[in-house]
C-alpha positions as CSV (number, residue, x, y, z in Angstrom):
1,X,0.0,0.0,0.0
2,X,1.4,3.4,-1.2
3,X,2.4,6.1,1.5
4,X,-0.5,8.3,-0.4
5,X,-3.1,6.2,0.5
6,X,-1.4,5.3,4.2
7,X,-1.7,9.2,4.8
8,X,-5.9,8.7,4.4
9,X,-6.4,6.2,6.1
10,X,-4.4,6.8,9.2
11,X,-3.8,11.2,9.1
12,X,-7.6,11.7,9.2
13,X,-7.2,15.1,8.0
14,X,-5.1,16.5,10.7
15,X,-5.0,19.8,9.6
16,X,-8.7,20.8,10.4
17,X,-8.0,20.9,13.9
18,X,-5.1,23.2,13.4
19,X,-7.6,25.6,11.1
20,X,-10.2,25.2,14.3
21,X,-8.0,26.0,17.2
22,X,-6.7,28.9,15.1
23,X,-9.8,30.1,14.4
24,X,-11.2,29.9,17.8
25,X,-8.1,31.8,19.8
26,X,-8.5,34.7,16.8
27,X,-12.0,34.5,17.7
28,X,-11.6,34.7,21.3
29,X,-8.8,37.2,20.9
30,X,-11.0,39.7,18.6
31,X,-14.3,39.3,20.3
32,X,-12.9,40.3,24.2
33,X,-10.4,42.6,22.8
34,X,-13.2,44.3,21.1
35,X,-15.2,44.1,24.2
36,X,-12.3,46.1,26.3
37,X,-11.6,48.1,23.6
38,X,-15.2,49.7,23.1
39,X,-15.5,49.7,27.5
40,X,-12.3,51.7,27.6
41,X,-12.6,54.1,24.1
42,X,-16.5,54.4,24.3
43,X,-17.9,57.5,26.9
44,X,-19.9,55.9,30.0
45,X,-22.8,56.6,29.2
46,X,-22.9,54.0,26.4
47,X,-21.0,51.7,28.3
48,X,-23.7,51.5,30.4
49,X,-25.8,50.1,27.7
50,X,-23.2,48.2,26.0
51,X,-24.8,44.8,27.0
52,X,-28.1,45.6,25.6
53,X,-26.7,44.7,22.2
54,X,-27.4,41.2,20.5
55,X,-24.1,42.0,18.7
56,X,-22.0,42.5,22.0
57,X,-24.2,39.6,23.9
58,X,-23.9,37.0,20.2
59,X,-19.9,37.5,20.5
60,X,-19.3,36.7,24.0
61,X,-21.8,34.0,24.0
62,X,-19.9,32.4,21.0
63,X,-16.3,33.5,22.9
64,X,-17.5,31.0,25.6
65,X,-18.7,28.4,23.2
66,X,-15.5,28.7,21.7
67,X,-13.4,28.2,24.7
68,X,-15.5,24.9,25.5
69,X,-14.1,23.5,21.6
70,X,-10.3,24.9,22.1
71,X,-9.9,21.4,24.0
72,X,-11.4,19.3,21.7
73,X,-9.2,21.3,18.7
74,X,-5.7,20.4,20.4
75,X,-7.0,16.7,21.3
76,X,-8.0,16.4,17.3
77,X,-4.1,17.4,16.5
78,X,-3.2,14.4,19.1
79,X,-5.8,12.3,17.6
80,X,-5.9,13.6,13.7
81,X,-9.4,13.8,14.3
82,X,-11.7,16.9,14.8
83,X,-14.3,15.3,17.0
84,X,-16.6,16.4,19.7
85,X,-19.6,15.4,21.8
86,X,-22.7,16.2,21.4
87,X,-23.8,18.9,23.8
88,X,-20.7,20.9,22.8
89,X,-21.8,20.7,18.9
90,X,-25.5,21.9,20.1
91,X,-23.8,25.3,22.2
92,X,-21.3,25.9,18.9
93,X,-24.0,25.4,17.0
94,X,-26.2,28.1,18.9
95,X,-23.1,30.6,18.7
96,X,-22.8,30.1,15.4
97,X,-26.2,31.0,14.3
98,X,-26.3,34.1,16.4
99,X,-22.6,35.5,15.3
100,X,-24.3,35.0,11.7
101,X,-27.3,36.7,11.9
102,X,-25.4,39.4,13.7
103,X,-23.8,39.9,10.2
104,X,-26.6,39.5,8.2
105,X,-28.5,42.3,9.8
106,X,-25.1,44.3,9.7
107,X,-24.5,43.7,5.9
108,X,-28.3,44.2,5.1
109,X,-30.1,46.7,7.2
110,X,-27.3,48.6,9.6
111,X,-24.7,49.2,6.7
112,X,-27.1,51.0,4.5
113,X,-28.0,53.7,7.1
114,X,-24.8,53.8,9.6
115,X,-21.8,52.5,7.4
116,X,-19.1,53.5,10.5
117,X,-21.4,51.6,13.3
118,X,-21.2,48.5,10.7
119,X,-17.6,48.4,10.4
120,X,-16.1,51.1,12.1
121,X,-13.3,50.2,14.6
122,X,-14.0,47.2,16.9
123,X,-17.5,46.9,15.0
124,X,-15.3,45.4,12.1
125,X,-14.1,42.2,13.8
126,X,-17.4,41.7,15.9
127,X,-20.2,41.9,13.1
128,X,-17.3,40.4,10.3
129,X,-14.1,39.2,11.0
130,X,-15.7,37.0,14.1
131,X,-18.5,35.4,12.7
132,X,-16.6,34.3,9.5
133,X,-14.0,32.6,11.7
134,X,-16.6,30.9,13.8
135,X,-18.2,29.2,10.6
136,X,-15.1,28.3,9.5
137,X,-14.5,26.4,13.1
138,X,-17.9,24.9,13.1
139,X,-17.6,23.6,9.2
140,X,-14.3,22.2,10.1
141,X,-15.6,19.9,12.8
142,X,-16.3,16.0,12.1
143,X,-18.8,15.5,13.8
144,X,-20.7,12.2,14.3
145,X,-24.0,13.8,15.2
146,X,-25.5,15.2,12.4
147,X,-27.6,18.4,12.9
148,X,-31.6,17.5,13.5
149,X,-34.7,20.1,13.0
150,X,-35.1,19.6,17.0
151,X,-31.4,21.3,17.0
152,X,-32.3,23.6,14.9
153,X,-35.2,25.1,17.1
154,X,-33.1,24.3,20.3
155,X,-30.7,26.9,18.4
156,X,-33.0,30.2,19.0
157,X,-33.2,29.3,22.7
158,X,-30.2,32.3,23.5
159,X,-31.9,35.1,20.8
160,X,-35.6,33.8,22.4
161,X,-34.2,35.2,25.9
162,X,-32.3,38.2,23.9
163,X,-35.6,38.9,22.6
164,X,-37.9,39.0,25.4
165,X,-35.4,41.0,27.2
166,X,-35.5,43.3,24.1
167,X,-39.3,43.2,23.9
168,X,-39.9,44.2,27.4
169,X,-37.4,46.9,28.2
170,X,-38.1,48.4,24.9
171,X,-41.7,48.0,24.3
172,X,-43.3,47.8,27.9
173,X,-40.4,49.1,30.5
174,X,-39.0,51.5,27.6
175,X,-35.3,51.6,29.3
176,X,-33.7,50.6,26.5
177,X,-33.1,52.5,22.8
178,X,-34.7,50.7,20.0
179,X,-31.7,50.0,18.5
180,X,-32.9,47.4,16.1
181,X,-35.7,49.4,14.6
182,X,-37.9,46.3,15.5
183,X,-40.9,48.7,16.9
184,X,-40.1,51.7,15.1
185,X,-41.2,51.0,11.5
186,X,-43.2,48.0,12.2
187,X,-45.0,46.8,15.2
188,X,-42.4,44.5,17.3
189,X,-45.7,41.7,17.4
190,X,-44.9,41.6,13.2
191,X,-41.0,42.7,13.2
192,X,-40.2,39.9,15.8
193,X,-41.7,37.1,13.8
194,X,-39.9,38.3,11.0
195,X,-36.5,38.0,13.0
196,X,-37.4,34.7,14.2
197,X,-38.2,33.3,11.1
198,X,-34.5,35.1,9.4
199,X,-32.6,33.2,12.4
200,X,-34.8,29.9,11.7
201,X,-33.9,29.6,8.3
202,X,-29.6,30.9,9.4
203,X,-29.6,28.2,11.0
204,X,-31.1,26.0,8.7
205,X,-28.8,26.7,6.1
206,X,-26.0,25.8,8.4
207,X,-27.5,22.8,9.6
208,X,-27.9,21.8,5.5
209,X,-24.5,22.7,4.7
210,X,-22.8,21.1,8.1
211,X,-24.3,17.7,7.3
212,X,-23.6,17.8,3.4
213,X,-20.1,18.2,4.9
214,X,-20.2,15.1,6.9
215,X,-21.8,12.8,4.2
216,X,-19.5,14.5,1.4
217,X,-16.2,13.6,3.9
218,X,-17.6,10.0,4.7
219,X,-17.9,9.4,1.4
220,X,-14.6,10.9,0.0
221,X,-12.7,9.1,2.9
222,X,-14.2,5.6,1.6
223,X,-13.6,6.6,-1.7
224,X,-9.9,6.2,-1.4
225,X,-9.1,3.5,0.1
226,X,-8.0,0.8,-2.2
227,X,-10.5,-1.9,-2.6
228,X,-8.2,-4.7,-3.5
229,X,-6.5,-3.8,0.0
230,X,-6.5,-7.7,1.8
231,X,-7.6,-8.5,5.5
232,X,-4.3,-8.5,6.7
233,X,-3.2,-5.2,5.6
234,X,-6.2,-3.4,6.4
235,X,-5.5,-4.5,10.6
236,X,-1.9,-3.6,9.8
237,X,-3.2,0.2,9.0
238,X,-5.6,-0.5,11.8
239,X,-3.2,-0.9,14.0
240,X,-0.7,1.9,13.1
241,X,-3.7,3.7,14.4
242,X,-4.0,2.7,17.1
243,X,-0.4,3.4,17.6
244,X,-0.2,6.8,16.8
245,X,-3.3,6.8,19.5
246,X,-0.8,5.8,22.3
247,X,2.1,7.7,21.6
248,X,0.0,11.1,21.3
249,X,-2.8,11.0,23.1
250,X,-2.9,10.5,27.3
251,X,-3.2,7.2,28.4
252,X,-6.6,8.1,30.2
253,X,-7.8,10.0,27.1
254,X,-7.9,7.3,24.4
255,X,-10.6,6.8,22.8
256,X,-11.7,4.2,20.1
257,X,-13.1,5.6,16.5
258,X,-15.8,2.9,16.5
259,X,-17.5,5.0,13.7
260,X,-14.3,4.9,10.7
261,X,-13.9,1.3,12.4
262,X,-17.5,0.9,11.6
263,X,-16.7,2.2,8.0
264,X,-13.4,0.1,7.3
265,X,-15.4,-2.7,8.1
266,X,-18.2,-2.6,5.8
267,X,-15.6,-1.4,3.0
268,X,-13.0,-4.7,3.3
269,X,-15.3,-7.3,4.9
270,X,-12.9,-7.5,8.1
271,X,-14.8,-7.8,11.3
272,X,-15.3,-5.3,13.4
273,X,-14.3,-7.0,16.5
274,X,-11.0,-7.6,15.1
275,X,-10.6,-4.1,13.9
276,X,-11.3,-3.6,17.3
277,X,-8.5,-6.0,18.6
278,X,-5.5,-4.8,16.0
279,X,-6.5,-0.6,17.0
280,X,-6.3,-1.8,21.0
281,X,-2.9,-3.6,20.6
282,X,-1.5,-0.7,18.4
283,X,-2.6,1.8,21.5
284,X,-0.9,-0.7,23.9
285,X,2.4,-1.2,21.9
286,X,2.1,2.7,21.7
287,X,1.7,3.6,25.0
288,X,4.4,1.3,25.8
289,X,6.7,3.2,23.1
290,X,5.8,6.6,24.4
291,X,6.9,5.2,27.8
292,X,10.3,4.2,26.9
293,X,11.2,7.3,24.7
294,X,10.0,9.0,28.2
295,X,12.3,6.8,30.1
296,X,15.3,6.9,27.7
């Protein structure tokens, strides 16, 4: 078997962790840098009300949301894998969809009628710059779980609470500005609808696109692996690994990819129990490398 085809098989597509974890520290870097930035330029009166925007709220909702996959982007580059469970793809998913509408409304409504509060200074990277990287992060997961329409709905949970706050100290309490316009023009009980139904179908173009991805990578991973490949060498690539499982990853860490285990199977015929087997003796024989290279 050629070194081409080894490199599928067993790297995994290392390199979308690296893309993720970058993503998510410029992310994180950009959104509370803009967030100190506008508390320490802005005058105090507006920082008093700087929390009252979906944009500001959005951001540091998806900051913390990307904080919870910067662990799960430097286990994929000790694994080769992007993977993660799924309550964190349901809270990245979330941040996702509301860092993206925050850039829809900005390239669609705000930039037509206040260009400089669109992209002027830290506005730039928080309604831009920020949600781009995010989707990248999220696209470049490889995720098990594919997105469901009960996700999708479970989504609008963080704008639903943004929204009633909005509602009620705009509309009934009248502390806040009406900074969205979304009782000024029209009547909030038609405007708000409207929004909901814009952040609905966000998030189900993400959700569309995100498990294309996942069917179009299943597929392309089968795709080249060499069908003549016998029994025998298919445990051998098994087991290298499982090896590279033991020498990078911790020893209470490992984890067995049951699901591309699942998928070599069905490709070569080979059993799953003793893909199983040849992956767990590759991790032991690793772990028992990494321990003598520690020792030597």
């Amino acid at each position: 078997m050629s070194e081409k085809k080894n490199v599928h098989l067993i790297n995994l597509f290392k390199w979308r962790s690296k893309v993720t974890l970058v993503a998510c520290i410029v992310t994180l870097v950009f959104t509370s840098g803009s967030v100190i930035y506008g508390i320490v330029t802005d005058t105090p009166e507006f920082v008093k009300t700087e929390f009252e925007w979906f944009t500001v709220d959005s951001n540091l909702f998806m900051a913390l949301a990307t904080m919870m996959i910067i662990p799960f982007a430097i286990e994929g580059i000790q694994k080769k894998r992007l993977t993660y469970p799924k309550w964190a793809q349901r809270i990245h998913y979330a941040g996702v969809i509301n860092t993206t509408l925050t850039m829809v409304f900005v390239l669609f409504v705000i930039s037509w009628y206040d260009p400089l509060l669109a992209f002027g200074e830290e506005n730039f990277f928080l309604h831009i710059v920020c949600p781009l990287l995010v989707l990248i992060s999220f696209f470049m997961v490889e995720s098990v779980h594919p997105l469901t329409r009960v996700d999708n709905i479970r989504s609008l949970f963080p704008f639903a609470v943004y929204a009633a706050l909005y509602i009620i100290n705009v509309v009934f309490l009248k502390k806040w500005d009406d900074h969205y316009m979304l009782n000024t023009f029209l009547p909030f009980y038609i405007s708000l609808p409207l929004v909901t139904t814009l952040i609905y179908v966000i998030g189900w173009v993400i959700r569309i696109v995100h498990n294309r991805l996942l069917k179009y990578r299943e597929t392309k991973l089968k795709m080249v692996w060499n069908e003549d490949l016998d029994p025998i060498t298919v445990k051998i690539e098994v087991y290298s690994l499982g090896t590279h499982a033991g020498l990078y990853q911790e020893k209470d860490s490992v984890s067995v990819p049951y699901d591309i285990l699942e998928q070599v199977s069905e490709r070569f015929g080979v059993g799953l129990e003793e893909l199983s087997r040849a992956y767990n003796k590759g991790v032991i024989d690793g772990l028992r490398e990494k321990e003598k290279r520690a020792g030597s």
